[in-house]
N, C-alpha and C positions, 0 to 999 in steps of 0.2 A: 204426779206432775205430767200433764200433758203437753205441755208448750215448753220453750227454752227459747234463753236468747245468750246475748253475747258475756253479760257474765256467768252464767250456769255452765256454760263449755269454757270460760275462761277457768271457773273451780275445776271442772273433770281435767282440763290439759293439766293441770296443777299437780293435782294426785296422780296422775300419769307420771310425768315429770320424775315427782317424788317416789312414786315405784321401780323408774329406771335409777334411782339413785339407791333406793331401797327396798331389795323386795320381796318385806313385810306387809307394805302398802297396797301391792295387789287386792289384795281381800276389801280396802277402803272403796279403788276404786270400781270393783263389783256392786258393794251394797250402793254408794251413790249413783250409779249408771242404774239400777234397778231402782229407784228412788223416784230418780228423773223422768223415765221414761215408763213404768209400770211392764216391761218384761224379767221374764225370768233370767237371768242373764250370767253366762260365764266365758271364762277364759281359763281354757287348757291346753297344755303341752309340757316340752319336754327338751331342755338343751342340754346332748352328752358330754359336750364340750368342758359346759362349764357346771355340768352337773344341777345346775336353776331346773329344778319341778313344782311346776304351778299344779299338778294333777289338773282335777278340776273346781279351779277356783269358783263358786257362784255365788248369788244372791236370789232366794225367792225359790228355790226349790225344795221340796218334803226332804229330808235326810230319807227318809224310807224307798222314795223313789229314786233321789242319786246312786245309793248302794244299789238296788235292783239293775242300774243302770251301769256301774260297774262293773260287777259281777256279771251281766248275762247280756243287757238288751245294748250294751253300749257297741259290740260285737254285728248288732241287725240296724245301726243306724243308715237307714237310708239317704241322707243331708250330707254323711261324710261321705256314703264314694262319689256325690256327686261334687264336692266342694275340694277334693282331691283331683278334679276334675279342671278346675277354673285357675284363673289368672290370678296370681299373689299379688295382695294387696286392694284385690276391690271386692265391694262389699256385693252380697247377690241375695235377693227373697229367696224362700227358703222352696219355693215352687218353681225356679231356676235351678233347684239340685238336683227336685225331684218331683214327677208331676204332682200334682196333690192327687189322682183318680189310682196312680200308680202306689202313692202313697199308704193311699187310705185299703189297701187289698193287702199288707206287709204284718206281718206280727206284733212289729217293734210301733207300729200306730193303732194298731187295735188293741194290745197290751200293756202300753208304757205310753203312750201319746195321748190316746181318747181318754183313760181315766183318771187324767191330769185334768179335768177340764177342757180338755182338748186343746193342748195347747203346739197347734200346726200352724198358725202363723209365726211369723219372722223374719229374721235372715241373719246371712253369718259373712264371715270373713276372714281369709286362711292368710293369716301374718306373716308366718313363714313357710315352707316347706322343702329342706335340703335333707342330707343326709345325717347329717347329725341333731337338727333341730327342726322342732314343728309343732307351732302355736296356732289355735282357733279363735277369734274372738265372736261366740253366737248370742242369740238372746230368742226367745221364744214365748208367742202371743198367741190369748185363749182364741178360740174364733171368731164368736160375738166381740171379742176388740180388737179385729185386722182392720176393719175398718175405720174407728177414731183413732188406732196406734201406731199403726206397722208403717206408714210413709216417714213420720218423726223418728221411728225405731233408726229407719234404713238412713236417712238423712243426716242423723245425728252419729251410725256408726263411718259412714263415709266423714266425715269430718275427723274422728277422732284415729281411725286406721294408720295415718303416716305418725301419728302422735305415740303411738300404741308399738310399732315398730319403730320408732327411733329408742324408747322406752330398752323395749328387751334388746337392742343393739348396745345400748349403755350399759344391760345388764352383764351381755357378754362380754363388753372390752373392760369390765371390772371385775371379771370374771366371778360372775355370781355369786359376788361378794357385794354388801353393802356400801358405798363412798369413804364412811368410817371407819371398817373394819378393813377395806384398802388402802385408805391415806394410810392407817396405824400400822400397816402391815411392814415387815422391814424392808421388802423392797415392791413390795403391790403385788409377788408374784415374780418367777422366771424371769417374762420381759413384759414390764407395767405398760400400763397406757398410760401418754401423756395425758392428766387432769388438770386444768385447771376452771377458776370461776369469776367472772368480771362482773363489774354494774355497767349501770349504761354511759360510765364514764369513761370506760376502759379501766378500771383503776382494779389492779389484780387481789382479789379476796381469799384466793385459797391457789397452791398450785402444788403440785406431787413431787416426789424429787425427780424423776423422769423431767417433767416441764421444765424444772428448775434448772437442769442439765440444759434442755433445749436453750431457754433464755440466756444462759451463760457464754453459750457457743454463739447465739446473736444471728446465725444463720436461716432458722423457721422461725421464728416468733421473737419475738425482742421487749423489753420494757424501758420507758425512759426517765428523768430524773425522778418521777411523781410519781411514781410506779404502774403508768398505765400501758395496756399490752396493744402492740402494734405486730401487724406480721409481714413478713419480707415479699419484696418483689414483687409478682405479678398477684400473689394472692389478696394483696392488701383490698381488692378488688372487691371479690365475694365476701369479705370480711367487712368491711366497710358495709358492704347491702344487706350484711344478716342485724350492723348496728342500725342501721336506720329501721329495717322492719321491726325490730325491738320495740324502738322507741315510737313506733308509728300506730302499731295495732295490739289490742290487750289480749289476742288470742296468738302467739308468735308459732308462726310454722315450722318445724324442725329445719334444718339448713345443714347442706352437704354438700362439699367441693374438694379437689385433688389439691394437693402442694406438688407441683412438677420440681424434682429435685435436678439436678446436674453437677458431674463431676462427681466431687467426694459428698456433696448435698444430698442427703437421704430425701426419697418421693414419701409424703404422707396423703394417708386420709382424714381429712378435720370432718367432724361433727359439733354441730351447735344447737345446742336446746335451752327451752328456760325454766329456768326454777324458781320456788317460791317457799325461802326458807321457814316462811313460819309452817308451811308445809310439812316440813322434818321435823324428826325428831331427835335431830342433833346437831353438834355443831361442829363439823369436822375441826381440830387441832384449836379451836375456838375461834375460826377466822370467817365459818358463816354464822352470825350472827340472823338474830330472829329480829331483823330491823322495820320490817313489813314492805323492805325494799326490791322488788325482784331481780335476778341474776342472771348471766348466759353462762352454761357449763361448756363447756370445750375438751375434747378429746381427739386427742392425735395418734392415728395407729401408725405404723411402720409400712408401706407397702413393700413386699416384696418384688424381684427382677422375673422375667420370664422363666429363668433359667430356676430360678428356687422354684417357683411355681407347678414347674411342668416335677421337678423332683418330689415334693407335694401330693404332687397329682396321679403319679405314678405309684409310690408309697403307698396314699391311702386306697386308690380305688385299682391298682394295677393296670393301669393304661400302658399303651407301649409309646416308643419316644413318636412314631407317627401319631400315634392318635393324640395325645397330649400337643404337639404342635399345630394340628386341626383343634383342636379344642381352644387354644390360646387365640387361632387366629378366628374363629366363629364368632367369641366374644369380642373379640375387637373388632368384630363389623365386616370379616370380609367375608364371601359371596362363597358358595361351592366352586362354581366358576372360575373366579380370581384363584382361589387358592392352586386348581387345577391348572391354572394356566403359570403360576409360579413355580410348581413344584414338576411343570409338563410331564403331567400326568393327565387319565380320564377323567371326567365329571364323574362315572360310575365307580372306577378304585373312590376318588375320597367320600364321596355318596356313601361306600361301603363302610370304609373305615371311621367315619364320622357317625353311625348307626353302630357300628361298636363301642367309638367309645360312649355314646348314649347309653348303651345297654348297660356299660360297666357299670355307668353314674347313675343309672335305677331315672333315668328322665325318659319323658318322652318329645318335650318340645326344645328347642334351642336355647329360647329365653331363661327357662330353668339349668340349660346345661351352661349357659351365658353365669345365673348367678354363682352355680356353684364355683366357677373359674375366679370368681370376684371375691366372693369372699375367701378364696385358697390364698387368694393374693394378698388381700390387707390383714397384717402380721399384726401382731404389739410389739412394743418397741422393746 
């Protein structure tokens, strides 16, 4: 298939969907994306966290070449230091990684590339890459088909990238566990994420004891006589814009917004994605049913306080309490400058010690040392 339209990405977000709920499904949506678009196509990485190893998931490769690829040439990929290189989350030709003249002089193309059929068109896309976790999504096209393929290739991975990382973010805060095998679990884990599942009625389908706890206290989230779920205070806001985008378009964008907490109100992270149970294949506790109805999943992590944060931070990666509080404030937006002029000190002291803690964190730009700060912060509950 050379062409797609809106239900063809409405099926792939689906199986997406259904891989961050389950993920078994990975491999499905491989073979469909390879289906769709005629490249060779995979998705590999590796989260320590929660222990979720896609290796390398694909579709459309010799098993003789993946293993060779394994074993030896995965080592000479030219695509990955260049894609190690770029901004998380957007998709890049794979002559963006690395020139194709540059290419084409490397071992790993004259040995493992050309006698594929040549397959040096594409492009890829680095989903994640922190220090505990880091997922590819590439696909790769003969030569003779960069030209009728590679713009649908690139087009069609841009579209599905935020879908793709909301996906393995569901996988984490379920910790690389199934939906099933976390609802069923006796308490999800340590400290669960709140889950729950609504229609586009609001009307609550499935919810975790975690959520259940929340609903109870009426404080983040709430249900009323009919059981439909509303949420408190000012978030009622982006919660309301994630129902009507629902109900408005058959491709729903992932949806992500803060719960500002106060007082003794815990701060969360909500997540909202949709699913499509006949997708599954199961029925969590029997309360998703396979009604051909579709659903918004919802998970609420814990944010932590600056102060667990910077403890976190210092634990894992050995920052010192300066560098951790240059760190806190970089990702909140403030300036070298500002922070120098708060702390009246030099531009060149925080300059320096902000270059340290960079080094500790294995970054080299902000924005990465920005995520890692983010994700030290949103806990499970």
């Amino acid at each position: 298939m050379t062409r797609f339209d809106a239900k063809d990405i409405a099926h792939l977000t689906a199986i997406i969907s259904a891989a961050g709920l389950d993920r078994s499904r990975w491999q499905d949506f491989v073979d469909l994306l390879h289906h769709m678009t005629g490249a060779r196509v995979h998705i590999a990485g590796l989260d320590v966290r929660t222990g979720l190893d896609l290796g390398i998931t694909c579709a459309g490769y010799d098993p003789d070449w993946l293993k060779s690829y394994e074993d030896h040439y995965g080592a000479l990929n030219s695509w990955m230091d260049g894609i190690t290189q770029k901004t998380v989350g957007s998709v890049y030709n794979v002559i963006d990684l690395c020139p194709r003249e540059d290419l084409e002089r490397t071992e790993f193309y004259s040995d493992w590339i050309r006698p594929q059929e040549d397959i040096l068109g594409g492009g890829a896309s680095m989903l994640f890459q922190e220090q505990s976790r880091m997922f590819v999504l590439g696909g790769n096209l003969r030569r003779r088909d960069i030209d009728r393929l590679e713009d649908n290739w690139l087009r069609l991975a841009r579209i599905l990238t935020p879908h793709l990382m909301n996906a393995l973010e569901v996988n984490r805060l379920l910790a690389g566990k199934s939906l099933e095998t976390y609802a069923l679990g006796a308490n999800g884990g340590d400290r669960p994420t709140a889950v729950l599942a609504i229609n586009a009625d609001r009307q609550i389908l499935f919810a975790n004891g975690p959520s259940e706890a929340l609903l109870e206290r009426g404080e983040t989230v709430r249900q009323d006589f009919h059981g439909r779920l509303s949420f408190c205070g000012s978030s009622g806001r982006p919660f309301q814009k994630a129902l009507s985008a629902f109900g408005q378009s058959r491709v729903f964008p992932p949806q992500t917004f803060e719960i500002l907490g106060s007082g003794l109100i815990p701060r969360f992270h909500c997540r909202i994605c949709a699913i499509e149970p006949d997708e599954l294949d199961f029925s969590p506790l029997g309360l998703l049913q396979s009604t051909g109805e579709s659903a918004l999943l919802i998970t609420l992590a814990l944010v932590s306080s600056d102060a667990v944060v910077a403890q976190r931070l210092s634990a894992q990666y050995r920052l010192s309490p300066k560098e951790c509080k240059i760190a806190l404030n970089i990702a909140s937006g403030a300036s070298v400058r500002a922070i120098a002029d708060e702390n009246r000190t030099s531009v060149n002291t925080v300059r320096n010690q902000l270059r340290s803690a960079m080094v500790k964190l294995g970054v080299n730009k902000q924005l990465d040392l920005t995520r890692i700060v983010e994700h030290t912060r949103i806990l499970t509950i």
